[in-house]
C-alpha positions in Angstrom: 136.1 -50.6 -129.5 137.2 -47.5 -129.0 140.2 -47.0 -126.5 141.0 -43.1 -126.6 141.0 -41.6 -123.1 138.5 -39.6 -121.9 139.4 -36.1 -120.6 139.9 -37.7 -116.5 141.9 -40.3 -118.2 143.9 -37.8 -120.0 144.3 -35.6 -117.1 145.9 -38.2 -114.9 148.2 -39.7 -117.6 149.7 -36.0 -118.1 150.3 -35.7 -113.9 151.5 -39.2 -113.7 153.7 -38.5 -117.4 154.9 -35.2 -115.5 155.7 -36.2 -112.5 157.9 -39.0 -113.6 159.7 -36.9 -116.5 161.2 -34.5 -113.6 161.7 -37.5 -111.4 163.0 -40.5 -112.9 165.4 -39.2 -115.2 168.7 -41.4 -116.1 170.8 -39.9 -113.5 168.2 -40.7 -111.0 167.9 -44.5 -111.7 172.0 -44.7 -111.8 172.3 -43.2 -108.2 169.2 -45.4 -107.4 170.9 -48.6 -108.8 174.5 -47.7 -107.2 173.0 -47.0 -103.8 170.8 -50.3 -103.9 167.9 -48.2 -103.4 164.5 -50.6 -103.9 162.8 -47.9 -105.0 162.4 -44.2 -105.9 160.8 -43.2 -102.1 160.9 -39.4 -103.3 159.0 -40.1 -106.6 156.6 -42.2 -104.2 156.4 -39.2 -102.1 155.3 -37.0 -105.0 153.0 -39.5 -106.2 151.1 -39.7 -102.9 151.1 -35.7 -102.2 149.3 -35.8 -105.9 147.1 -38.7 -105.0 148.0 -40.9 -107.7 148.4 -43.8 -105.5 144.1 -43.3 -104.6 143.2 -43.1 -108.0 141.7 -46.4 -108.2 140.4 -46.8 -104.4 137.0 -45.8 -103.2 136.8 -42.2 -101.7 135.6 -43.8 -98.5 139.3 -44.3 -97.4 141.0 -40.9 -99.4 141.1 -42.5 -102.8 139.4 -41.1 -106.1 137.3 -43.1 -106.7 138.3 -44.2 -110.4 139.1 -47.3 -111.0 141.2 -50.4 -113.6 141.2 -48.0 -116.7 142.6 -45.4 -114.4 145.5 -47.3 -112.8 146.5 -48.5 -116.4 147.1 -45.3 -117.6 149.1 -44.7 -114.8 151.0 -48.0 -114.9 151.7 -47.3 -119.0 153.8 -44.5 -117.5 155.8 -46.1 -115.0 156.7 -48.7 -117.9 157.6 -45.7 -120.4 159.7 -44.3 -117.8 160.8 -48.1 -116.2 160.2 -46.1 -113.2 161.2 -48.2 -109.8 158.3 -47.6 -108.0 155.9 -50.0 -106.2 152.9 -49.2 -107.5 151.8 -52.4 -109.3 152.5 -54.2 -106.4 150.7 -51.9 -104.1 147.7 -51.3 -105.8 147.7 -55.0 -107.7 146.8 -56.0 -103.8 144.7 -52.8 -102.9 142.0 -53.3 -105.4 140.9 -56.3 -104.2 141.1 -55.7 -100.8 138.9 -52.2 -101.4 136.5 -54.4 -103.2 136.4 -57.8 -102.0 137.5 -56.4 -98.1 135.5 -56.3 -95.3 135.4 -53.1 -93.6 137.8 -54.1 -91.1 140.1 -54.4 -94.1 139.7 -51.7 -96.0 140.3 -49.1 -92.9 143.0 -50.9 -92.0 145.1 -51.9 -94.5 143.9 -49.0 -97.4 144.0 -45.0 -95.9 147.7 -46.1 -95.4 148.6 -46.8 -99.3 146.6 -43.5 -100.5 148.9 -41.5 -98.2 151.9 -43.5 -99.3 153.0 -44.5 -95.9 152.4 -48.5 -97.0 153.3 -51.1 -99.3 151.3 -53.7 -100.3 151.9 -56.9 -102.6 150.4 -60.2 -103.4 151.9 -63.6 -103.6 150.4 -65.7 -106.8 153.4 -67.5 -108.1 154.6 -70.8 -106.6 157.9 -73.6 -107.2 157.6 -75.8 -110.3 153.5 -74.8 -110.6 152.4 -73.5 -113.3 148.5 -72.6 -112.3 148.4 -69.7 -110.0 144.7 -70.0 -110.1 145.1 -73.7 -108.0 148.0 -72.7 -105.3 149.9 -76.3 -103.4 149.8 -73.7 -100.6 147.3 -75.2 -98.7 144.7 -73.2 -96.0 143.2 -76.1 -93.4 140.8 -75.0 -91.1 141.9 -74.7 -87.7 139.5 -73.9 -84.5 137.8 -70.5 -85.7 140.6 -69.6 -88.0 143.2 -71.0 -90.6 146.4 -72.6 -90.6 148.4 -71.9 -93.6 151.6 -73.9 -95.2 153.5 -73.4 -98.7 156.1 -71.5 -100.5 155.5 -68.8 -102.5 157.9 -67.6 -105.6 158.7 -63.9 -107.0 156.3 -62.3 -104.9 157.1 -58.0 -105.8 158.6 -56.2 -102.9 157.4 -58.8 -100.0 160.7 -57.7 -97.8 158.9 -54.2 -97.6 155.6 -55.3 -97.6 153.0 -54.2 -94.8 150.8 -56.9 -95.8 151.0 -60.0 -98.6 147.5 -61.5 -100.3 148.4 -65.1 -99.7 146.1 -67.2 -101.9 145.8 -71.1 -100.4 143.8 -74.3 -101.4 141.2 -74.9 -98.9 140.3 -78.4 -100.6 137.6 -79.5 -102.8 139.6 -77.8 -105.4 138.4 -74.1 -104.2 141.1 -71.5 -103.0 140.6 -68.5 -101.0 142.7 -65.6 -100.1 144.4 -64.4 -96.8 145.8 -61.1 -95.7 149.1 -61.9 -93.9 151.7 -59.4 -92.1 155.0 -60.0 -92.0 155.4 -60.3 -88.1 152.8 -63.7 -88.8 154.5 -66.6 -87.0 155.6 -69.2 -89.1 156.5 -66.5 -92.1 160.0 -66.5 -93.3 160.8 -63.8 -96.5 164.0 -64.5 -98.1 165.0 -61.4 -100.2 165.7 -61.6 -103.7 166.3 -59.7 -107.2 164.2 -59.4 -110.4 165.8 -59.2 -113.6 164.6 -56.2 -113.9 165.9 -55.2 -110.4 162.9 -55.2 -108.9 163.3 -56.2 -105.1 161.4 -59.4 -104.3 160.9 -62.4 -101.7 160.4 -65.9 -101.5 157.8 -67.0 -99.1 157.5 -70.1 -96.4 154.5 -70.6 -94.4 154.7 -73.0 -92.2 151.9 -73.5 -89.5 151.1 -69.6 -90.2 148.3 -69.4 -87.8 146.0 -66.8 -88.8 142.2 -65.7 -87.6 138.9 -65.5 -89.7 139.1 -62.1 -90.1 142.2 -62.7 -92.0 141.0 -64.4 -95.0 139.4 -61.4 -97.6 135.6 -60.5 -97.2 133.6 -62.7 -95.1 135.0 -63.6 -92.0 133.1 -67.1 -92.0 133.1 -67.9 -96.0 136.0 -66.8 -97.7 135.5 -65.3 -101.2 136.3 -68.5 -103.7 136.3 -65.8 -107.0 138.6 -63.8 -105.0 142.2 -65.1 -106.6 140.7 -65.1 -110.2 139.9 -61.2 -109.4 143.2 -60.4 -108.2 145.2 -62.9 -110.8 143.2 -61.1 -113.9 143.5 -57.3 -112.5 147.6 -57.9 -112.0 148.0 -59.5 -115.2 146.1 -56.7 -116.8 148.6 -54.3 -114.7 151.8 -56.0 -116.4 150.6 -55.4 -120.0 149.7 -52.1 -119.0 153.1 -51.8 -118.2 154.3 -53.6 -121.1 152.7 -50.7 -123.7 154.8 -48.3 -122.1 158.4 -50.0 -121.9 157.9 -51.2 -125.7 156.5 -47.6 -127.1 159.2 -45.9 -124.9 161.9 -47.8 -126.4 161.0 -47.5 -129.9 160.6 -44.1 -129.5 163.9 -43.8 -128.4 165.3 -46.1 -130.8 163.3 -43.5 -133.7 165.4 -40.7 -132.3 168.9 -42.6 -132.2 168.9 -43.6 -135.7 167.3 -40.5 -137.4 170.5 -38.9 -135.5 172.9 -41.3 -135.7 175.3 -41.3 -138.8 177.0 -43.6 -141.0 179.0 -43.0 -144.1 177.5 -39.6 -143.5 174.1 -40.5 -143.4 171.6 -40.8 -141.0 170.8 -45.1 -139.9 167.1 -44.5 -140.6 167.9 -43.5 -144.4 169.1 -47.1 -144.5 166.4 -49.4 -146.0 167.0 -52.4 -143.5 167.3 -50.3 -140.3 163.7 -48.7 -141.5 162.1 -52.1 -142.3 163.5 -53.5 -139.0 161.8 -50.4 -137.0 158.7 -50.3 -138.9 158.5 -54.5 -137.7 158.7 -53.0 -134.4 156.2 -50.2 -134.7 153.7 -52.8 -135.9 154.3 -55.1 -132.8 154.2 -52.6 -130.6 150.9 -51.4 -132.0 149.7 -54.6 -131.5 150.9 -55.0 -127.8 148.8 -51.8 -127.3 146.1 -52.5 -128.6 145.9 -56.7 -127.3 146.8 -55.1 -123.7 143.7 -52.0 -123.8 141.6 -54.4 -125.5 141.7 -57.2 -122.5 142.2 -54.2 -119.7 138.4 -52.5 -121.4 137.0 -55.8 -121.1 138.1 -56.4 -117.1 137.1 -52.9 -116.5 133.6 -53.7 -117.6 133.0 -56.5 -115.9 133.8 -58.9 -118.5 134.8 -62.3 -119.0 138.7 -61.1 -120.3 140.2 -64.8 -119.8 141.1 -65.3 -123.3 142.0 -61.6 -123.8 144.3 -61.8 -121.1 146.3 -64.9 -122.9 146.5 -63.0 -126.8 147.9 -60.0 -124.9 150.5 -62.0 -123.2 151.4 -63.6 -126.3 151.9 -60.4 -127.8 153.4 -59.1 -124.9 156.1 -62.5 -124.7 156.6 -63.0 -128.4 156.0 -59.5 -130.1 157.8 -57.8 -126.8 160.8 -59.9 -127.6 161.3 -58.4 -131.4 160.9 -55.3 -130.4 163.2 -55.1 -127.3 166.2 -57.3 -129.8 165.4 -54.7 -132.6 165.6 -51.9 -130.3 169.2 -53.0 -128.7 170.4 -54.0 -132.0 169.6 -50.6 -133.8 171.7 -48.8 -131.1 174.7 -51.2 -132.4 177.4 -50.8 -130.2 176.0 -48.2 -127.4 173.0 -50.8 -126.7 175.3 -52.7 -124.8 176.9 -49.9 -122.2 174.6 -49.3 -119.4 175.3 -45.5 -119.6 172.6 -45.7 -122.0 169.1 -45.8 -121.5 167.7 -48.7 -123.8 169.6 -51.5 -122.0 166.7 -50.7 -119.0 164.0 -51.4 -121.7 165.7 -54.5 -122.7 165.9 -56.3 -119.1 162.5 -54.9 -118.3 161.3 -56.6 -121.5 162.6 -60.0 -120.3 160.8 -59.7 -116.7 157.3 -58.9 -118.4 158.1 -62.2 -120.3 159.2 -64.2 -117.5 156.6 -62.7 -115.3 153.5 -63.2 -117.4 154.8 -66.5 -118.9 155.9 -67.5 -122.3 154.5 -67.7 -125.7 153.8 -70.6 -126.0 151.7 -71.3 -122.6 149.5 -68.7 -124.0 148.5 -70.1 -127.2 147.9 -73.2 -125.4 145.4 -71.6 -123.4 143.7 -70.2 -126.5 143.8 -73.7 -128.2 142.4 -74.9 -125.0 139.6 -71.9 -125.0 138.8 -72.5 -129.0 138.4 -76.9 -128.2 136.4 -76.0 -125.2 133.8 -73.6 -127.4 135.1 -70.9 -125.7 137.2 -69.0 -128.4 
């Protein structure tokens, strides 16, 4: 495989890379962070104005028409940058509704995103269950619509949300996947904080009445493949990320100790501080490459289930040397948050949380390799 970028791909990594440099600088995310700001709404602003936040949606609705390889590229750069912006969460629920939407939908819900004037999220992660491919929260058919009921976990910037994917069990072990607004009756959205301080909500349906139209696609036969569409897509998105927090930290790191001196030499003239950035180098390369290979494979149209799992292992296990190595080189100043790294560090610790540990994921290759799979 080869995963260089083609010229397009190039192109928007250097608006998105440029943008952000004159944006989210350090002194930006401190006044962020001391104001409580959820996210950079200026940077969101420029991102709009250039049409970054289109570049995956169909042209039909003011997008660009590009599409997963696209957004990744863009989504490498908010990591690199740790850049507090929404656009994961946004575009992790516009994809599917611009491709599994019915037209209703996709007017609706999408022209608003490309112009940056919406937020958009999706809710896949539930209390105590650890398949978010077979949600508790259940979907019972009610008269000519649904009746939802459930709780939903960690779901990215629900308390400024416009509209929440809410994927349900509608028995007969299928699942389909609702659009629901905030003003639904029955909704309650408890704020709460990432680790990475990423502003979130905890979800309880109860008796959420909603109409046909409401689940995603058909209005009579909701799409059953929908929720492994949008679960691959946003895991895909997080390891995205996950290349650029890791690269941008070592690359920091690089500079510190080739500038930083002891006993009047620089810390990368030392042989252990060398060794223990090189072992960082070499699991960053393999984050990058784990992540592009399972992202290539999605974008193709391609079975990426076991893809997926190797680069979250990477990205959980690998990710976790890196970000230690990284705060450790720094020595004392890795621990003052007047200093950049200790962003990479917490942002390292969501991606893990977030996409799930280690060890989960080499279950699910064991899993894969019995089954004949692997």
């Amino acid at each position: 495989m080869d995963f260089t970028f083609d010229d397009t791909q190039r192109d928007l990594r250097d608006l998105g890379r440029k943008i952000l440099d004159e944006q989210i600088t350090t002194e930006r995310l401190k006044e962020l962070e001391e104001a409580g700001e959820p996210y950079d709404r200026r940077c969101w602003t420029d991102l709009a104005d250039t049409n970054l936040l289109g570049v995956a949606l169909p042209e039909d609705v003011g997008g660009s028409g590009y599409g997963l390889m696209e957004l990744c590229v863009l989504l490498e750069e908010v990591g690199r940058h740790v850049a507090p912006v929404p656009l994961l969460a946004t575009l992790g629920a516009a994809l599917p509704i611009a491709e599994l939407g019915s037209a209703d939908q996709r007017s609706r819900f999408l022209p608003p995103v490309v112009a940056g004037r919406s937020i958009l999220t999706a809710a896949l992660q539930e209390p105590g269950h650890a398949d978010p491919l077979a949600p508790t929260t259940t979907a019972t058919a009610d008269g000519d619509g649904w009746r939802l009921d459930g709780e939903k976990l960690g779901v990215p910037y629900a308390p400024l949300a416009d509209a929440i994917l809410v994927p349900a069990s509608t028995g007969d072990r299928s699942a389909a996947v609702f659009v629901v607004t905030p003003d639904a009756d029955g909704l309650s959205i408890e704020p709460a904080t990432a680790t990475n301080g990423e502003s979130q909500g905890h979800l309880t349906l109860t008796g959420v009445r909603l109409e046909a139209s409401d689940a995603l696609g058909d209005h009579n036969a909701p799409n059953a493949d929908a929720l492994a569409w949008i679960h691959g897509r946003a895991l895909a998105g997080l390891c995205a990320t996950a290349v650029g927090v890791f690269e941008k930290a070592l690359r920091i790191t690089a500079g510190y100790i080739s500038e930083r001196k002891q006993f009047e030499r620089p810390i990368a003239t030392f042989q252990g501080a060398t060794l223990r950035a090189a072992d960082a180098y070499i699991d960053t390369e393999a984050i990058r490459v784990t992540a592009w290979s399972a992202i290539w494979r999605l974008a193709a149209g391609r079975d990426a289930r076991d893809e997926l799992a190797i680069a979250k292992f990477w990205v959980a296990d690998g990710g976790q040397r890196v970000a230690h190595a990284c705060q450790h080189l720094h020595g004392g100043i890795g621990a003052t948050t007047d200093y950049p790294i200790h962003r990479y560090f917490i942002w390292a610790k969501w991606l893990e949380h977030t996409l799930g540990g280690a060890p989960e994921q080499l279950l699910h290759l064991g899993d894969s390799v019995a089954a004949g799979r692997g």
